[in-house]
C-alpha positions in Angstrom: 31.4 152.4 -152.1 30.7 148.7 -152.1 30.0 147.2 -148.8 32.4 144.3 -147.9 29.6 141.2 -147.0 31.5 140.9 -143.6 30.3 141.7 -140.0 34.2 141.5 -139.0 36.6 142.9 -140.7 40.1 140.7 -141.0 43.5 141.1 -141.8 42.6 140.1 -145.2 39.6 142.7 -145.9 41.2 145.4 -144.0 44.8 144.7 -147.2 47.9 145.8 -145.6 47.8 145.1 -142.2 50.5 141.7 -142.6 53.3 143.8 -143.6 55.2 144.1 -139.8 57.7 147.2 -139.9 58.8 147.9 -137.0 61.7 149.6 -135.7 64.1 148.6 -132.9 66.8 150.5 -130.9 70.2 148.9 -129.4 72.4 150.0 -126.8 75.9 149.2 -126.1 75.5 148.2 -122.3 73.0 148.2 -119.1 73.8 148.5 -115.8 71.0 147.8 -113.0 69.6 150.0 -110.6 67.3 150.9 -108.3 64.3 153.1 -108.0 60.4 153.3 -106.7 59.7 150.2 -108.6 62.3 148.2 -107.5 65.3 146.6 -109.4 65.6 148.4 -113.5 67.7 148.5 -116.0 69.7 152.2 -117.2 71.5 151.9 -120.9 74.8 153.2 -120.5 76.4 154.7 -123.4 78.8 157.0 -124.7 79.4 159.4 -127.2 82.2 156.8 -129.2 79.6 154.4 -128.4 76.4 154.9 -129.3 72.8 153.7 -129.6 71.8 152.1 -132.9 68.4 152.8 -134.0 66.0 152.4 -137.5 63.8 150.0 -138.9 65.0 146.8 -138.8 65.3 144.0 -141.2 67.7 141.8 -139.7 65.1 140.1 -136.6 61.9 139.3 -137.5 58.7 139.1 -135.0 58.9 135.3 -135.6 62.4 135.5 -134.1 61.2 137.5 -131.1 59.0 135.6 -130.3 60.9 132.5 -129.9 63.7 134.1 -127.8 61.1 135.9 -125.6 59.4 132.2 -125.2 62.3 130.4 -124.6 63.4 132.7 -122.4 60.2 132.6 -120.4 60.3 129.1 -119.9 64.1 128.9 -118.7 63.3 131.6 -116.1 59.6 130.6 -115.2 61.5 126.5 -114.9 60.5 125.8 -110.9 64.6 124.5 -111.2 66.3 127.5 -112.5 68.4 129.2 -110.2 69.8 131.9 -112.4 69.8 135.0 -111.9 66.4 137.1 -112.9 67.9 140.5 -113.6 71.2 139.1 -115.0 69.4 136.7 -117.6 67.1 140.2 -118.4 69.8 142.0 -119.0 71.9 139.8 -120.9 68.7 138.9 -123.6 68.9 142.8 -123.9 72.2 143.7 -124.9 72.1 140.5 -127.1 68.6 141.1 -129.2 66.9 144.8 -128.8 65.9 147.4 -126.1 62.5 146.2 -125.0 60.4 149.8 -124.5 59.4 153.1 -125.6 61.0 152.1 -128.7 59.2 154.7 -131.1 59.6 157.3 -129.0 63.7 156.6 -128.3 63.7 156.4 -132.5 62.2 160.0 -132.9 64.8 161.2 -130.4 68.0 159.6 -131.4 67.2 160.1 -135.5 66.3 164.1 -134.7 70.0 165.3 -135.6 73.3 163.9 -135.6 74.2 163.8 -131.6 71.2 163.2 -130.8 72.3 160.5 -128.1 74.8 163.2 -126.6 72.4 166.2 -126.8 69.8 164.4 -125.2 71.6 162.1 -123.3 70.1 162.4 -119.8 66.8 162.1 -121.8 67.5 159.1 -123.5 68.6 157.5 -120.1 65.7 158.5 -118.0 63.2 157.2 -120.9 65.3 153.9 -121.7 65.3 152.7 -118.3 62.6 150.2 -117.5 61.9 148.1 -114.7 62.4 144.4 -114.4 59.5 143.6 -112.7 57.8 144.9 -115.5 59.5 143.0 -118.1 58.6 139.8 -116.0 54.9 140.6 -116.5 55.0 141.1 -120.1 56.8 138.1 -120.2 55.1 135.9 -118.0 52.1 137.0 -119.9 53.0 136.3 -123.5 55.0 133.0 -122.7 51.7 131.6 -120.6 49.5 132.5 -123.2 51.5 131.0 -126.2 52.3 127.7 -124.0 48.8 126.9 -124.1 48.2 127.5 -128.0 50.7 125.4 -128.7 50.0 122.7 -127.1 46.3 123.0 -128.4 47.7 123.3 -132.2 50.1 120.3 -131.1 47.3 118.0 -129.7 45.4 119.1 -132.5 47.3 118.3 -135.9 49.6 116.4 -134.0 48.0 114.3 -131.4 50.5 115.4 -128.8 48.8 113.6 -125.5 51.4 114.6 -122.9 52.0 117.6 -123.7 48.4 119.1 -122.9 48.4 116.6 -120.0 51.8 118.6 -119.0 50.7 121.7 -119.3 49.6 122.7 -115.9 52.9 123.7 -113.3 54.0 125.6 -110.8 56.6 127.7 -112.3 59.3 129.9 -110.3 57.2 133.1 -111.8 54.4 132.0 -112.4 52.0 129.7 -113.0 51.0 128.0 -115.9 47.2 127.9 -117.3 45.1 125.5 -115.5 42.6 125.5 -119.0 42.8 122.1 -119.7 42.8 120.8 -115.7 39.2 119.4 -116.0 40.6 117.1 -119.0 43.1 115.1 -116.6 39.9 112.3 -115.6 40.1 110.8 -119.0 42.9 108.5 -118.3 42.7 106.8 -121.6 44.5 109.1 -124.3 42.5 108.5 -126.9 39.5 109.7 -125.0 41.3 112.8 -123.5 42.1 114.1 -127.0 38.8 113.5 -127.9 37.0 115.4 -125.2 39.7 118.8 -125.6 39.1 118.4 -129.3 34.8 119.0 -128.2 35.6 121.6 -126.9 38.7 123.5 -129.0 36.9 126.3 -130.1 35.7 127.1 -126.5 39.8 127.0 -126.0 40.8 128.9 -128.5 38.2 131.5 -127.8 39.9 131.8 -124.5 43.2 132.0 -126.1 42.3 135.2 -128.1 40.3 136.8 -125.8 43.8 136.9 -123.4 45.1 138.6 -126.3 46.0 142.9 -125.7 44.2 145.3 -127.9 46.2 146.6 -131.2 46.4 150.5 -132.3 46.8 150.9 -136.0 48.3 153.5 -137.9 49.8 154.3 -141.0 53.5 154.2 -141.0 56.4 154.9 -143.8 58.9 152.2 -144.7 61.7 153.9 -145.3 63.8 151.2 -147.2 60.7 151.0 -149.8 59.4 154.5 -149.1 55.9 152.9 -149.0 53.1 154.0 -146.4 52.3 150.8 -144.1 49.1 150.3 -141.9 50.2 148.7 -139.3 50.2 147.7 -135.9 51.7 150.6 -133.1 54.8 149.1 -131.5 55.9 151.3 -128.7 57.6 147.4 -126.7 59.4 143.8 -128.4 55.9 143.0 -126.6 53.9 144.7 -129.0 56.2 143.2 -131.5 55.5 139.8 -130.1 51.7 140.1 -129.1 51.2 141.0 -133.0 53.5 138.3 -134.1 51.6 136.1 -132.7 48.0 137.0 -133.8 49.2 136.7 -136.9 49.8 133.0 -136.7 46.6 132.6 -134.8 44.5 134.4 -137.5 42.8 131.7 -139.7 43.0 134.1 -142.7 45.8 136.0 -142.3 48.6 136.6 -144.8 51.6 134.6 -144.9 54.1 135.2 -141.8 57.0 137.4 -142.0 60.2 136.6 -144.5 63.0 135.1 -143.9 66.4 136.8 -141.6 66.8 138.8 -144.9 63.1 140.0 -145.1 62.3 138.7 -148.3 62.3 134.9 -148.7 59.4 132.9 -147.0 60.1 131.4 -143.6 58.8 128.5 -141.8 56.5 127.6 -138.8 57.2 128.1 -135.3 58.0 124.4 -133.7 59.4 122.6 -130.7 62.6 121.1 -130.9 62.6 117.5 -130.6 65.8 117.4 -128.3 65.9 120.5 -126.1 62.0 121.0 -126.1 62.9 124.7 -127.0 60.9 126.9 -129.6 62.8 127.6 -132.8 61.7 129.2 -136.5 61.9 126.3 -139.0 64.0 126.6 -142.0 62.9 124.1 -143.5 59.9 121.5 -144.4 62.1 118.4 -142.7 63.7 120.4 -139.9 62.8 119.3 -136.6 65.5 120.0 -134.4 67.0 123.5 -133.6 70.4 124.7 -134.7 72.4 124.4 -131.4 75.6 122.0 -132.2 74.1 119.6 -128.6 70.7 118.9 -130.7 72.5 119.0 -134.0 74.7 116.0 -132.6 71.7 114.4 -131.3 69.3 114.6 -134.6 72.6 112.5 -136.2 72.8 109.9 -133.2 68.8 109.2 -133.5 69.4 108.9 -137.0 72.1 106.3 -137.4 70.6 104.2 -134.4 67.6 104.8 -136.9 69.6 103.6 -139.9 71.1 101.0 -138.0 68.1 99.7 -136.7 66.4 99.6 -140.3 69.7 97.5 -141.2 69.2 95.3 -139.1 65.6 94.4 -139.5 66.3 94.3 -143.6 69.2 91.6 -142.8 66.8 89.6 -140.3 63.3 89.2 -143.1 66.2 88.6 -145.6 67.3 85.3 -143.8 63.6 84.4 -143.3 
């Protein structure tokens, strides 16, 4: 066999591990609780209405990863006031369960009623703790804060961003990495000095980064064998997501919402500040109607602006 001139071996060497299949399971409802752990979350369901489970081709990682970003920084804002559990609970029923989602897959897709023969089963292994959802969360949205205000400063020369990154948030705190930057005053100099030292940054980036299992998996809509990363949490999910668009070499990122048309980069939107998947080359405003309406105000005060400075060297 012919030895591959590498001392690491990538995503590109290793061929196959790119493809993310991964499968997700849905219930109807939640209702909160209490046990040794503090405050969880228990799926209710019943046998009219039932858990949905299978690979999933309508949410891709990229998607995930937005949401679970977003929603970290509108809990982790030192001004929210919502409600922890509620907002947890409520990103739940509205995207996918969170955990042990292999596991609940094997068990629901066993036989027909699955989800009433093993019902009690299903419950006890579906409920999960909010403090532990915090964690994961606190710990993927801190971590992909501070790349992305790197890559920003980087290719975009986003100043006050980086010199915004360090807070006090209501969970947690942000990453204090770029701290010893804030005694260049000028910004010229300040982007200069991170820039020395970006590898050093990103190194600490990706060593934050959780360990991945591989294994092979089946595709069932393509009936092809996958290697692939083991996703047993939308953390997993997330985490892998995510190396992928830190890997230098890696392949190109997940399709589109219907798995098979290319999809764009991960940005910040212009008006709300929140993540959101780009569609598009030009897009640089999310898809709410509120930012919508304000991309078309800063355009026509654009327009009108350019109008006006046409009419003004025209009478000169």
């Amino acid at each position: 066999m012919k030895k591959l001139p590498v001392e690491n071996l990538g995503f590109v060497e290793i061929g196959g591990v790119g493809e993310m299949i991964y499968r997700a399971v849905r219930f109807p409802e939640y209702v909160p609780d209490y046990d040794d752990d503090g405050e969880v979350l228990k799926p209710v369901f019943t046998g009219l209405h039932a858990p949905e489970s299978g690979t999933d081709y309508s949410l891709t990682g990229q998607e995930l990863l937005v949401s679970l970003c977003n929603l970290y920084g509108k809990l982790n804002n030192p001004d929210s006031t919502e409600s922890i559990s509620d907002t947890v609970w409520d990103w739940c029923r509205n995207n996918i369960h969170p955990y042990d989602i292999d596991s609940l897959c094997e068990i629901l897709e066993s036989e027909k009623n699955a989800h009433i023969t093993y019902r009690d089963i299903i419950e006890k292994d579906a409920t999960f703790s909010i403090k532990r959802f915090i964690k994961d969360l606190c710990d993927l949205g801190t971590v992909f804060e501070l790349y992305y205000i790197l890559d920003n400063l980087k290719y975009e020369g986003n100043v006050n961003n980086a010199r915004n990154l360090y807070y006090e948030g209501r969970l947690r705190d942000s990453l204090s990495f770029l701290e010893r930057y804030s005694k260049y005053e000028d910004d010229k100099e300040y982007k200069d000095h991170v820039l020395e030292d970006y590898n050093d940054l990103i190194f600490k980036v990706i060593d934050i980064f959780p360990d991945f299992r591989m294994r092979l998996k089946l595709d069932k809509k393509t009936g092809k064998v996958m290697f692939g990363a083991d996703v047993q949490s939308v953390f997993d999910i997330c985490w892998y997501t995510f190396s992928r668009i830190v890997a230098d070499v890696a392949p190109p990122v997940d399709e589109d919402l219907d798995y098979f048309e290319s999809q764009g980069s991960i940005l910040s939107c212009l008006a709300c500040g929140k993540y959101f998947v780009r569609c598009s080359s030009r897009q640089l405003y999310c898809d709410t109607w509120d930012c919508q309406a304000e991309r078309n105000r800063r355009n026509r005060r654009a327009s009108y602006a350019r109008k006006k400075a046409a009419e003004v060297e025209n009478k000169e």
